[in-house]
Structures are given as C-alpha cells and as structure tokens.
N, C-alpha and C positions, 0 to 999 in steps of 0.2 A: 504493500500500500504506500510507504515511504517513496520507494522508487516511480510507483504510477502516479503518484503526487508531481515530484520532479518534469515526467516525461510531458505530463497535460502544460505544468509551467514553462517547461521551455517552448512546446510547439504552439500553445494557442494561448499564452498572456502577451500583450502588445507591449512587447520591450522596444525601447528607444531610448534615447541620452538623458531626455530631461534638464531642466531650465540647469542648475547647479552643473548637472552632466557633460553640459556643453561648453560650457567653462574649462571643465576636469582634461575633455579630450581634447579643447583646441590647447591646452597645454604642452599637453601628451604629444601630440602631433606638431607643434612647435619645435618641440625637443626633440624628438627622431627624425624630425626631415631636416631641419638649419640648426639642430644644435645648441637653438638661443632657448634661455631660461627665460619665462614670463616671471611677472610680477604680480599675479593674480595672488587673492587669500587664501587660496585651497591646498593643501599640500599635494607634493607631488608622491609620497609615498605610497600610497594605496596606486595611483596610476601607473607608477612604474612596473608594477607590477602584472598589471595589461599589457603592457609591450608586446610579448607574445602573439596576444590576440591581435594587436594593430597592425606585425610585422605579416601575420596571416591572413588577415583581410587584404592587405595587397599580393595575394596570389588567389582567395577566392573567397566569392562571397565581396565585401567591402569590410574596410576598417571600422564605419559605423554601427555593420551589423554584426561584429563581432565584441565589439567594444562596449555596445550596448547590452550583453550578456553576460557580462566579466561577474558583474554580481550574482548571477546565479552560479555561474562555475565556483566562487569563495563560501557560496551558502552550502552546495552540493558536495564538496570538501570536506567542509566545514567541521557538518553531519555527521560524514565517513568518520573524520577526526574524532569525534566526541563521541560515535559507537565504538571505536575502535579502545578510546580509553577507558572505557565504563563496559564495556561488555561484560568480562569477566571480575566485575568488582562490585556492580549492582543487580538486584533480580531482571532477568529479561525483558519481562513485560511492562513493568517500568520507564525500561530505557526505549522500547518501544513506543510506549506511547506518548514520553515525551519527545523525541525525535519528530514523531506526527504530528504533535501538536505546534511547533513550530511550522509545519510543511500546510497545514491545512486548518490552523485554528489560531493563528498570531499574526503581527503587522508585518512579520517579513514577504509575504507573497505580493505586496505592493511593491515594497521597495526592492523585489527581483526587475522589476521592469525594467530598471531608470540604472544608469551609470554614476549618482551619489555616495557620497563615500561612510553612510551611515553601514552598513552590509559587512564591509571590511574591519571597518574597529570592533563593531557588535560581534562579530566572528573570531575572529585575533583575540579581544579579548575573551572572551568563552573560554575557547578551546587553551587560551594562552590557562586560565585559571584553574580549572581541572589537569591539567599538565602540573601544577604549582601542588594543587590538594596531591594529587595522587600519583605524579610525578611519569616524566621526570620535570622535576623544578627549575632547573636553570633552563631548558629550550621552553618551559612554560613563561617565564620571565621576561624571554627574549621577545615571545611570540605576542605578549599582552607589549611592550617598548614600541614593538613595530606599529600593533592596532592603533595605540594611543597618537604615536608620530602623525600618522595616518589624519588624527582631528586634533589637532594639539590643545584646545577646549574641557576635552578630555582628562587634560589632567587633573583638574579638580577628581574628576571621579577615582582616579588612578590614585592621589594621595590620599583620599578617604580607606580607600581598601588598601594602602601599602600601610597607613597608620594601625585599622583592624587588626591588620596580619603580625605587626610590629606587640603588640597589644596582649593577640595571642601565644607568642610564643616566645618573647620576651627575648625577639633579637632584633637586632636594627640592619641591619645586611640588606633586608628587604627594601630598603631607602636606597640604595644605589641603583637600584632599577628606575625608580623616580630621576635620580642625580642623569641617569644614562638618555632618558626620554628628554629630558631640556635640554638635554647637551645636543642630542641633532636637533632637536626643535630650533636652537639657537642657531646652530650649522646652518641649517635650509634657510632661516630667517634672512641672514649675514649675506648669504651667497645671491638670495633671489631678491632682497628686497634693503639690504644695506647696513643691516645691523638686528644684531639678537633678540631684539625686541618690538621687531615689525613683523607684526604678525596679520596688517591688513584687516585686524579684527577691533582696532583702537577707538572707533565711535560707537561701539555697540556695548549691550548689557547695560541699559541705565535706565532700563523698569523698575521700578518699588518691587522689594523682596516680596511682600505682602499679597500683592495683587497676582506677581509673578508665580507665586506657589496656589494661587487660587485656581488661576488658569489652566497649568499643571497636573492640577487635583480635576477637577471638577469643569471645564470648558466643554460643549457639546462638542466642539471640535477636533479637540483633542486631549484631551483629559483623560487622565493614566485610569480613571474606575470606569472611563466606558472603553476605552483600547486597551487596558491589560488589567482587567478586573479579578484576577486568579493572583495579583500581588496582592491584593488586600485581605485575603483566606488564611486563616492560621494555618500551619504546619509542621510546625518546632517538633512536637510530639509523634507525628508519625513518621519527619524524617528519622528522626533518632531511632526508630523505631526497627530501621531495614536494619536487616543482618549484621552482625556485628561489628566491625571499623568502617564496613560501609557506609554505612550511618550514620556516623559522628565527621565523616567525612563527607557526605554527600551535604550535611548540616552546613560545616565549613565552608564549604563552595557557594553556596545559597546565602550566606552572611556574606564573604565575598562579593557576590553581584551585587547584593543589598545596598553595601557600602559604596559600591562605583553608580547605584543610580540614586543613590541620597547624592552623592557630588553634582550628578550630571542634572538634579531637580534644582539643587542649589544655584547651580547656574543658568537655571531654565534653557537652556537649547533647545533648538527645532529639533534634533534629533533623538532625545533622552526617550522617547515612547519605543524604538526599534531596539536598544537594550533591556529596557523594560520586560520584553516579549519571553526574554530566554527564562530568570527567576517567576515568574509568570507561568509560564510553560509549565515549568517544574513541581512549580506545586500543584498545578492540575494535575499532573500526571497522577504525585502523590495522593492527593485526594478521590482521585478516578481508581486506582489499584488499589487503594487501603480506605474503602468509604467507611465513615462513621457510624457511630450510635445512635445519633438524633437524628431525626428527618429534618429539622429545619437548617442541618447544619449540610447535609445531602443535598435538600433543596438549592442551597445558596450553591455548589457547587457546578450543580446540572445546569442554573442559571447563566455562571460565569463559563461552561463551556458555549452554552448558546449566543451569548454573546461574545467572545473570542469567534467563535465560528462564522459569524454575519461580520465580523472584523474580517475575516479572511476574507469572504466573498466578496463584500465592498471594495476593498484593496484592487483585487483584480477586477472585478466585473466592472464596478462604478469608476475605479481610480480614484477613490479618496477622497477627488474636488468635488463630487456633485455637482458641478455647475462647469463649463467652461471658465466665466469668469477666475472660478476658486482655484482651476487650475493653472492658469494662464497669467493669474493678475495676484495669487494670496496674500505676499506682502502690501498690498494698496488695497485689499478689501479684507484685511485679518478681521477687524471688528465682527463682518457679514460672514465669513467662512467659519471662521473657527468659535465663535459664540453665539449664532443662532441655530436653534437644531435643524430648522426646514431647510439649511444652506449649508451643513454639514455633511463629509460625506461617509459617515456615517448613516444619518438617518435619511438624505435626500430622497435614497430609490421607495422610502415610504410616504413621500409629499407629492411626488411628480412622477408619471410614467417615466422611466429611464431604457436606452438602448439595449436589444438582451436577443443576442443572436444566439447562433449553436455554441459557439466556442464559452460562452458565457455559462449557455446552459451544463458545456462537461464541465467546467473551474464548479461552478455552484453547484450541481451533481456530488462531485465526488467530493467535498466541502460536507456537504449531507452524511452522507455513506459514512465520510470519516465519525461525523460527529453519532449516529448512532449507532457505530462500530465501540468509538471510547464508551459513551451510554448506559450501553446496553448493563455491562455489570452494575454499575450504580441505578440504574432503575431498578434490577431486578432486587435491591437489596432495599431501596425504597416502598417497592412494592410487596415486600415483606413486614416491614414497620407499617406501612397505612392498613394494613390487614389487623396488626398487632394491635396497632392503634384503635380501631374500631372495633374488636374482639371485646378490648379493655372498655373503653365507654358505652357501650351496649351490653356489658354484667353488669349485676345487678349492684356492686360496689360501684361501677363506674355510673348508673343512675342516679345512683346516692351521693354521690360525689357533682352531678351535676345539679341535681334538684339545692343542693344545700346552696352554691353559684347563685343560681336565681335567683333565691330566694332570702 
C-alpha cells in the first residue's frame, strides 16, 4: 500500500516548480550552466543536491520535469531510510502504519508536487534523528546539519532539540552539530551574499509572538489542530509502552521532533506544519495499533485520522489554495486564504464545486482505502465498548444510575 501510494503520486499529482520553486531552480540552473552564484535567500543546499536530476533532464524528458520531482525522490528515500532503521527495533505494524500515514494521511503529499525546500529539511531531519536515537549517531548528526543548512530558519528548531538532547544525557558534544550548521550557514552567507550574516531573511519575522502562535495554533488556514491534529493526542504512555528499549527510545525520538517544532512555532514559518506531519504521524500510528480504554478517547483518534486524511486529499486534489487567487497571490491575500474557512484550502472543496477529474478520483480513492484500512482495528474495538456501553446502561444498575441523573 506504501508503494501504491508512491506510484499514484508520482504518475497522477501535478508536480511542477512552484512560486518558491522557481527561485530554487533558476539558481540551480545558474550554477551548472555559467557557474555564477545568485544572491537569492534560498539556500542552495537542498538544490545541489538535484543536480543529478537537472544534469538528466538534459538528455530526457526536461530539466523542469525532473527537477520538479526531486521532492518526491527525498520523501521516497526518505521512507526507505526510516523503515530501514526501525524495522527491526519496533513492532511491524507500527512502522507500517506510520510510514502510511505520512504517504496518504499528512501534509506531505502537497508538498510532493512543488520543488520547495520544506521536503528536504523535514526528511534530513527525521531520518537525521532516528539515526541519532538508534544510531548510528554521528551520520544521524550529519544528516539533520545538512537538513537544517538546507533552511537555515531552522535553527531555532535544531537548538531546541540539541538543548533537549544536551538535557538528557548530560553531555554537551551534541552542540557542535549546532556550532557545525552556522559554520556553513555562514560559509554560503559570505560567499553568495557578502558576509555571515546575510541571510536575505533580515526584514522579516516582526509579527507579535502572541498573535503569531495564535495563527499557528488555530488559523483555518493553516493551523497545526486542523493540518496535524494527531500532535495534540496524548501518547507518552503507550509509546513507553512498545517493547522494551524500543520504547523508551521511540519516546526519545518523538520528544526530539517535539523540541525542533516548538522552535520552528516559535519562529512561526511558512513551513513549521510539513515537520509537524512526521510527530503527528507517529502518534496516530501509536494510537491506531494500541487503541485505548475509553471510547471518547478512541473517538478523538478516529477523528484526527479523518481529518489528517481530507488533509491529504486536499493537498493533492484541491492544492491547498482553494482558490487561484490563494495560490497564485497568498502572500497579498494571507488575511482571505489562511483565516477565513470558505477561502481555505482546507475546507474550500466544501463551499464551492471544485475540479475533480479521474486522476483526483484515484489520489482520493486510495486516500479512503488507506484510511479505512488504518480504521478498521480501532473501530472494531470501538464497537466493542459502545456494545459495552449500552449493555451497562440498559441493566438494571445502569437505570438506577440514570433515573437518580434526572432526577
């Protein structure tokens, strides 16, 4: 199912550069055909790393149509990466279905489309962190230095979780991975733009914290309880819970993330909701394979998978913007996109007929299938408890119990 997730996203979601994208690759493509470094604010990290693809599209296909892909080749990787490191250290089905839950119930299958360099950091770091928990640690270190390079923005997030780490194990080493990411941060700074401290990003960030974490939190646009609602779900207890160091370790990796999107809220970015999606993922998974006692706390689960899911299908089917305007214009109409619901593109395809050909139909298809494939166990343990449930208030204890209520 992971795999047929993949194959539907590469053949039928409309990938292209995108507004950010286009930036990234006339960079990209500056620097391999004249050699000359731009002065744009995007790093060139994550791009160079497409080279491959650009040097490919000029024998076939094109540079755009390959370039515009690079993010799914980094997510499909990515993946591989982080089964490969958890296979044999957590329970299968687990890792299964969190792996899915990214592929068919999170913000990444948007951001597959587009050539942005959110994909690349969110990925690097991941896989850089579990490399760190469960080793090996110094190429997991490396691997989160490069993600970060990637959005240099990022570091607030990176020194949240090098601090945590610092915290836990009551060494400081873990600070020269921080010391190592500013060092080329500064590099690339110096070389493309004149000095260590041009970073092209110097007029921005000067929203009120206040207002900034509101929007964050709670904006119909983008606000982290409607695009990654499986962060807000307890799970402390049943990560601890998985087999023995796995557990205490799987815990650690999930505090980890925790820490790098408390940075990445702090600093409110556009792109804090696509790291989001991974700690998110995770504890659905948990909550989906190890459902609870209470039904109302089952319920809120099965909620937050259906809404991650309609997160997914949006992504691709709607693109996000709901509107041309929102996707063509966001920064000049944020107010309209991202804070009213009829103009978000989350809820738009429920205000206004929206586009929705076959290729839509298989993305939202198998978007379905997935979600009442994860489901299916937690319902049927739901539907044990409402049976239970109603057993008990219909004895003749539970009449007595309710008549005394009323009365």
């Amino acid at each position: 199912m992971i795999v047929l997730g993949l194959v539907i996203n590469f053949t039928m979601a409309p990938h292209n550069l995108g507004g950010d994208g286009e930036v990234r690759f006339h960079a990209l493509s500056l620097l391999l055909r004249r050699g000359i470094l731009d002065t744009s604010k995007y790093s060139l990290t994550g791009p160079l790393f497409s080279a491959p693809l650009w040097f490919l599209g000029t024998v076939w296909q094109s540079s755009i149509w390959w370039v515009s892909r690079f993010n799914f080749f980094i997510f499909a990787i990515g993946l591989l990466a982080m089964y490969l490191l958890l296979r044999d250290r957590i329970d299968r089905k687990l890792l299964h279905a969190f792996l899915l839950l990214l592929v068919a119930a999170s913000l990444f299958p948007n951001q597959l489309d587009y050539y942005y360099g959110e994909v690349f950091t969110a990925v690097f770091v991941a896989v850089g962190t579990l490399a760190i928990v469960f080793g090996p640690s110094l190429l997991g270190w490396i691997t989160v230095i490069v993600g970060v390079a990637n959005t240099p923005a990022a570091l607030l997030g990176m020194g949240v979780m090098v601090l945590l780490r610092i915290l836990h194990q009551w060494r400081v080493r873990s600070a020269l991975a921080l010391v190592a990411v500013i060092g080329i941060i500064g590099v690339e700074n110096t070389v493309r733009r004149g000095g260590p401290l041009n970073s092209g990003y110097e007029a921005g960030f000067g929203y009120p914290i206040f207002f900034g974490l509101l929007s964050i939190l709670f904006a119909f646009g983008k606000g982290l309880i409607f695009f990654t609602p499986g962060l807000f779900l307890p799970v402390k207890s049943r990560l601890l819970a998985q087999t023995g160091m796995a557990g205490r370790q799987l815990y650690t990796v999930y505090m980890l993330w925790i820490a790098f999107v408390i940075g990445l809220v702090l600093l409110y970015s556009d792109w804090w909701a696509w790291f989001a999606s991974l700690p998110a993922s995770l504890v659905l998974a948990v909550r989906l394979r190890s459902p609870g006692n209470h039904l109302a706390g089952n319920l809120l689960t099965l909620v937050a998978l259906a809404l991650s899911s309609w997160v997914a299908i949006s992504g691709v089917v709607f693109d996000m913007g709901g509107t041309l305007a929102c996707t063509t214009g966001y920064e000049k109409l944020i107010s309209l996109c991202a804070y009213t619901p009829q103009f978000s593109g989350l809820w738009r395809a429920l205000a206004v007929p929206l586009p929705f050909g076959k290729r839509s139909a298989a993305v939202a298809g198998y978007c379905v299938v997935v979600f009442l494939y994860l489901a299916w166990p937690l319902l049927q343990t739901m539907a044990s408890q409402v049976h239970a449930l109603w057993q008990d208030l219909t004895s003749a204890e539970g009449v007595r119990r309710l008549w005394r209520m009323r009365f």
